[in-house]
Structure formats: C-alpha cells, structure tokens
C-alpha positions in Angstrom: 0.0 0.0 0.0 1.2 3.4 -0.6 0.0 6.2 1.7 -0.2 9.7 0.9 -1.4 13.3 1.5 -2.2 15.9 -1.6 -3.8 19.2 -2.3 -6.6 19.3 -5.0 -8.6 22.1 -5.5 -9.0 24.3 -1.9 -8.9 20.9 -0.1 -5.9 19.0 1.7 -6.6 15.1 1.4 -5.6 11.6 2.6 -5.7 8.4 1.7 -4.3 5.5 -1.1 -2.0 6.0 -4.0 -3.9 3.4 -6.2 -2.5 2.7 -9.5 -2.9 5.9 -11.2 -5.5 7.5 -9.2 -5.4 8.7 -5.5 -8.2 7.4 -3.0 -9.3 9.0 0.3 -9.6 6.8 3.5 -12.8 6.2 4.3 -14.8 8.5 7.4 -12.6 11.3 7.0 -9.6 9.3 8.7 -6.2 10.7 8.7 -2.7 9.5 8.0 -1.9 10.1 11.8 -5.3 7.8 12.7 -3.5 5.1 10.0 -0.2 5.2 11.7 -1.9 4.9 15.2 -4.1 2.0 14.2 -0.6 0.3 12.4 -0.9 -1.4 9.0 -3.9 -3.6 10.1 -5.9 -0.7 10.0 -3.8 0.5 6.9 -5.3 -2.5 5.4 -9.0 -2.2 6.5 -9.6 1.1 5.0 -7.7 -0.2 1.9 -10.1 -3.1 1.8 -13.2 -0.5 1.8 -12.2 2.3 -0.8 -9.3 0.5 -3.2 -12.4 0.1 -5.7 -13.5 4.0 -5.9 -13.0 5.9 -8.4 -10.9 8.5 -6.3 -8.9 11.2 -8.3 -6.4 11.3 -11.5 -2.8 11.4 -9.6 -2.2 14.3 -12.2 -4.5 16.4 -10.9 -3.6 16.2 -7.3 -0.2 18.0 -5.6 1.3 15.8 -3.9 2.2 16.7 0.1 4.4 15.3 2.7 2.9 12.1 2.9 2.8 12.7 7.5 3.2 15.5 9.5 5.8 14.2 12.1 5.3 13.8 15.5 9.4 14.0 15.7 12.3 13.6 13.2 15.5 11.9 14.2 17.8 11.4 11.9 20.6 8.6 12.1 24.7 8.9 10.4 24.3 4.9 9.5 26.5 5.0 6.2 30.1 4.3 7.1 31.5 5.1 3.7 29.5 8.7 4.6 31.3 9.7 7.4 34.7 8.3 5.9 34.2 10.9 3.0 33.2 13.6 4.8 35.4 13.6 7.7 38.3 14.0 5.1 36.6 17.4 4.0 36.1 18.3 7.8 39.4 17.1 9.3 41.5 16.7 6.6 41.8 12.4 6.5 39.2 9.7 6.3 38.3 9.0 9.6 35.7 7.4 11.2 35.5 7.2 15.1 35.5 3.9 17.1 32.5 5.2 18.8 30.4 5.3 15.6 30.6 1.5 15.4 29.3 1.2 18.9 25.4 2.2 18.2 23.7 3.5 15.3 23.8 7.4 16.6 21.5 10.5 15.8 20.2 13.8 16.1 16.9 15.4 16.4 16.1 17.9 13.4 13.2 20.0 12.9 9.5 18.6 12.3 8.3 22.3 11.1 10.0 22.7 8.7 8.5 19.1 6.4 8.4 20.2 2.6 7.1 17.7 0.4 7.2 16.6 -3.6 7.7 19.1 -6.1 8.5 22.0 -3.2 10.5 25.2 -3.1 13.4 25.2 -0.4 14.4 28.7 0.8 17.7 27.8 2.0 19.4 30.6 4.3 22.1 32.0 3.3 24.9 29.8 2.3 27.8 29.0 0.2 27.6 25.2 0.9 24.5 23.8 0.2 23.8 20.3 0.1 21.6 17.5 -0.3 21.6 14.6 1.7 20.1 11.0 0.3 18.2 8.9 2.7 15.3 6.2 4.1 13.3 7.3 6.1 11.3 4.6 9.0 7.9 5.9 10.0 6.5 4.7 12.8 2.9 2.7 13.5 1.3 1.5 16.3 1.1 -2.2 17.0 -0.9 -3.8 19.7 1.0 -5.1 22.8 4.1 -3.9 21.9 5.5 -0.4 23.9 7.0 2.5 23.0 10.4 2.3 25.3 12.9 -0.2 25.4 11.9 -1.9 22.6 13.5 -5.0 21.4 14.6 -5.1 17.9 11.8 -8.2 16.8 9.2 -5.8 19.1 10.8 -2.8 16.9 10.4 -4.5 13.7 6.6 -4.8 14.3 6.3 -1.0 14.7 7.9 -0.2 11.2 4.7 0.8 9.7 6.3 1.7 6.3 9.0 3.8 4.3 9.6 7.0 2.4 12.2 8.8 0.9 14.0 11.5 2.9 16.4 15.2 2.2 18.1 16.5 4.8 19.3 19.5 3.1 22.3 20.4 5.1 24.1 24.6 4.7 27.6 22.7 5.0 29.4 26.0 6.3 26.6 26.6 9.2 26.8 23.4 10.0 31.0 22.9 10.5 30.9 26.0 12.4 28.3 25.5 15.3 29.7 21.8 15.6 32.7 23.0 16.5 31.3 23.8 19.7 30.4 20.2 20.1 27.0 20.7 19.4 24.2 19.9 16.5 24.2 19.9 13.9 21.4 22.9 14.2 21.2 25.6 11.7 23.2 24.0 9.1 19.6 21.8 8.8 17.0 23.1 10.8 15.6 24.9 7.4 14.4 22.2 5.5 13.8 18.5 5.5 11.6 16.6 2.2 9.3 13.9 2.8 7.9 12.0 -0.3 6.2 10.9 -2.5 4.7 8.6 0.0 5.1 6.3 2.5 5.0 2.3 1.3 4.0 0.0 3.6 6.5 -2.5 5.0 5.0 -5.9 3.4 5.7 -4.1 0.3 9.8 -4.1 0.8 9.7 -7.0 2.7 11.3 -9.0 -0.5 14.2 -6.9 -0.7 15.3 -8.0 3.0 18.4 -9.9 2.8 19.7 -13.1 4.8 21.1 -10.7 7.8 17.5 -8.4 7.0 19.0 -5.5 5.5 17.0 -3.7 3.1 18.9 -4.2 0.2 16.9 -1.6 -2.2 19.1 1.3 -4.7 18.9 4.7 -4.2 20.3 7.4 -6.5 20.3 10.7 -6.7 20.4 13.3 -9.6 21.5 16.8 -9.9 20.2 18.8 -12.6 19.7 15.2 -14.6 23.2 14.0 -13.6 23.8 11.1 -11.1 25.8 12.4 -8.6 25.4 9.0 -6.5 24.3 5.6 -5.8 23.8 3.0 -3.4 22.3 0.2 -1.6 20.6 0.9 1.4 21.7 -2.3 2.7 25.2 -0.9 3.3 24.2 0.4 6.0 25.5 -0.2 9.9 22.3 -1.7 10.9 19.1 -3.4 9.6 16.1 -1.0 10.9 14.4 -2.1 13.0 18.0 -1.8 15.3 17.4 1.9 14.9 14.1 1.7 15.8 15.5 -0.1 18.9 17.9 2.6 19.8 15.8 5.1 19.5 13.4 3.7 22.3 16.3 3.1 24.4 15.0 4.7 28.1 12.9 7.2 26.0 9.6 6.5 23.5 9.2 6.3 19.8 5.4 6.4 19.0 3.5 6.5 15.4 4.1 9.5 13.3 7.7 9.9 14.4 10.6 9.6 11.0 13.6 8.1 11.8 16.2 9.0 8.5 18.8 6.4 7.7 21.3 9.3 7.5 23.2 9.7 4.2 23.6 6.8 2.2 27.2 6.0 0.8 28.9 6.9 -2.8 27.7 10.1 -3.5 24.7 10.4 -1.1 25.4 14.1 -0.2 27.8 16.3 -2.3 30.1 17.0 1.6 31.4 13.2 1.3 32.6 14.1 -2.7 34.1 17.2 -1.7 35.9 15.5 1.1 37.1 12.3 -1.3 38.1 15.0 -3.5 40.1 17.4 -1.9 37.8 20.2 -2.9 34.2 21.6 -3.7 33.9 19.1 -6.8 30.8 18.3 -8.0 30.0 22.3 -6.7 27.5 23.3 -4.0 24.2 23.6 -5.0 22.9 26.6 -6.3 19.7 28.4 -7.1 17.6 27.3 -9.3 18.9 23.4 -9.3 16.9 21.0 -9.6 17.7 17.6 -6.9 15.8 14.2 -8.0 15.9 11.0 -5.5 14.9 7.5 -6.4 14.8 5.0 -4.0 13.9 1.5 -5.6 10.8 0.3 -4.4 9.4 3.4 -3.2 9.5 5.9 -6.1 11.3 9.7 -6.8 11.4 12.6 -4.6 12.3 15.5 -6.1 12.7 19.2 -4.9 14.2 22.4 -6.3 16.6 25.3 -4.8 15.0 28.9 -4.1 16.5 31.8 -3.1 18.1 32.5 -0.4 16.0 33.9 2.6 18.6 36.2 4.5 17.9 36.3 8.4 18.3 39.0 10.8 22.1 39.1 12.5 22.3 37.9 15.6 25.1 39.6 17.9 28.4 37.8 18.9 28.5 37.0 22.5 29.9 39.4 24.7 32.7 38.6 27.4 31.4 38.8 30.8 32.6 39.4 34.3 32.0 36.2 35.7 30.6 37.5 39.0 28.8 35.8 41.4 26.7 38.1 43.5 25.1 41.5 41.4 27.0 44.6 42.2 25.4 47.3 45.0 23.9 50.4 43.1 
C-alpha cells in the first residue's frame, strides 16, 4: 500500500495512491489515525475504498505524505562519514565510537516540505543534499514505546519514504565545532515524499542478515551524482528503531532517517574524497531528484536564499557571582 497526502482544488486530502489514481480513507480518517491503528488498519480502510474511483494522480499536488510527531535522523552509512570527515578534518576518519550504536540527532519537524517543493535555503555557500530512508512509525498492539526490542521494533515499522536533509555545510562545521548539532546547518528544510509504502511491500528486498537491500540514486540537474544500496548500512532498521526507544519512547508518526547513504549520497562526502568543492555546491535554481527502488522519486528544487536578521556575537562577561550594589 502506498499512503499519501495531496492538495486538490481548496482541499488538503488523505488516503491511497492506487495505480494511477489517489483514494481518500474512508470516514474522514487521517494518516496520523493510519499510523496509530498500524498497518492492520492501513489494510482495513484499503479493503473498503481501493475500488473507488478516487482522483487522476495528475490532478492532485502531492504533500508530505505525514506531519511528524518528531524527526530523528541517524549517520548509518560508514562510507558517509569516511568521505566527509576527510573534507572536515583533513583524513578519512571514522571514530571507534560510531561502530558502537547507530547514533542520531533530532532535526526539525516544522520545517517538512514535500514533492515538487521550493526550499528557501538561508544563506549559504555550501549547500547540500543529503540521500536517505526514512522509518515511519505505527502503532502495534501489545508492543510499547520504550525499550523496545529489535523483533518488538520490527513490528512497529509501519512503512517507508524517501528523505532530504538539506544540510548549509558552512553553518553546520561552524556550530559543531562547539560540540554541538548539527542545528542551523539543517533546521531549514527536510523533504518527505512521495509517500510512505507499507513495509510488506519491501519485505522482499530484506536480505539473509535483513537488511533492506533496495538502490537509491540521486540526480543533480539530470546527472547522477550518487548511488547506493541501502543495505550498506551499519544496521538493519528495525536496530534503529531499537535505539531510539532506548530509556525514551518512539510512538506512530515519528521519522527516523537512515542518515546519508554512501557513494555520493550528499555532495560534503565528494568534496571530502576530493580534496575540494567538486561536483560544486548547489545553487539556485537546481533542480535535486531521489529514487529510492521500491518506493519511487522525490524531487525538490533550490529557491532563493532567505537572509535572516544578525544575531550579535557573545559578549565577554565578568563572571561575578553576587550583582554589584547600586
């Protein structure tokens, strides 16, 4: 099943890419109602409306197929980080900690664009792209939200989409220098899309150690910058998943990202394999495609830049401990 959102007309809907055509659930439910009820309900509604005649995909805009309850997004691609430490530290390194759990970060869940959008990037002279799988999450019957095991945390995997973490590359190496984020550098932009495919429908690209072994590319301006399988990954899903819950809760409607995939997945690991801004940032005007086997293409284009108001350097202070008699 693929799930979607769209705008046709005045109207925001939600429901079933069938074939050609989309198909609203049935009693005005939502995706966020889907994801509670997990893919059992998922298939319910299907069973009631996959017949009607719906609406021609080509009149519809597609939307971010969910609005997020929470993003996190995981840096799961060793080849990744090998390429784009060399561009941050100078050599190809990747920490011994990395291999000890499948780490993330928490990025913005305002700031969801979907298919066919507009990013207003701030202003930067490193822009980026950044090639991923995204995990939604469903809810399951008698299975938690903490703690999870990874077989309890493969029955909350409700389904799949494809994921942009556009990254501002200079923001981004300057505020983690403070050992922090990354913040800025991505909190302007993240695409969602097209929609999110069920689970059982990638279940026969698992592999013996149940990786999902599925291609992703991605294109600049028609080029193909990079490709992989997703299977190269550090861990199979449903270990993210795992981690995540981990003395905290994942619950439906939260997007875990796969972080970058490998061999091109983001123009920063290129630029660090070779020795300088080549293939160049992105720019204005350029045009990003994704296609994740399986799932379909995501594709978004670069707006202007939006400049932001300055915000003042901090300013050295006394360090007193008790305010001063006036």
């Amino acid at each position: 099943m693929r799930i979607a959102r769209w705008s046709h007309k005045i109207t925001v809907g939600e429901g079933f890419v069938v074939d050609d055509r989309v198909v609203a659930f049935p009693d005005g439910l939502t995706v966020a109602d889907i994801l509670a009820g997990g893919v059992d309900a998922a298939r319910a509604a299907f069973a009631r409306v996959h017949d009607d005649a719906g609406t021609p995909l080509s009149d519809v805009r597609l939307l971010a197929p969910l609005v997020p309850a929470s993003v996190r997004d995981f840096v799961a691609f060793e080849e990744h980080v090998e390429g784009v430490s060399a561009g941050v530290e100078g050599k190809s390194h990747v920490a011994d900690e990395w291999y000890e759990a499948p780490t993330f970060y928490f990025t913005n869940p305002h700031t969801i664009l979907g298919p066919g959008d507009v990013l207003r990037p701030p202003v930067t002279e490193r822009l980026d792209f950044e090639l991923e799988v995204a995990v939604i999450i469903g809810g399951t019957r008698d299975v938690g939200e903490s703690n999870l095991t990874s077989e309890d945390a493969a029955s909350v995997v409700f389904g799949y989409t494809i994921m942009n973490d556009w990254s501002a590359r200079d923001l981004q190496g300057r505020e983690m220098k403070v050992r922090l984020g990354p913040a800025k550098g991505k909190d302007f932009g993240t695409a969602l899309g097209p929609w999110i495919v069920t689970a059982d429908e990638l279940e026969p690209f698992l592999d013996a150690d149940g990786f999902l072994a599925i291609r992703a590319e991605v294109y600049v301006n028609g080029e193909l910058i990079g490709e992989d399988l997703v299977s190269n990954a550090g861990w199979p899903f449903p270990e993210f998943v795992a981690y995540a819950s981990r003395n905290s809760r994942v619950v439906p409607g939260d997007v875990l990202g796969s972080g970058t995939v490998g061999n091109g997945g983001c123009l920063g690991e290129l630029w660090g394999r070779n020795g300088g801004l080549v293939p160049p940032p992105l720019r204005e005007g350029d045009e990003v495609r994704m296609v994740v086997e399986g799932i379909g293409e995501l594709v978004g284009t670069v707006g202007p830049a939006v400049p932001a108001p300055d915000v003042p350097p901090a300013r050295p202070r006394p360090r007193l401990r008790r305010r001063e008699e006036r």
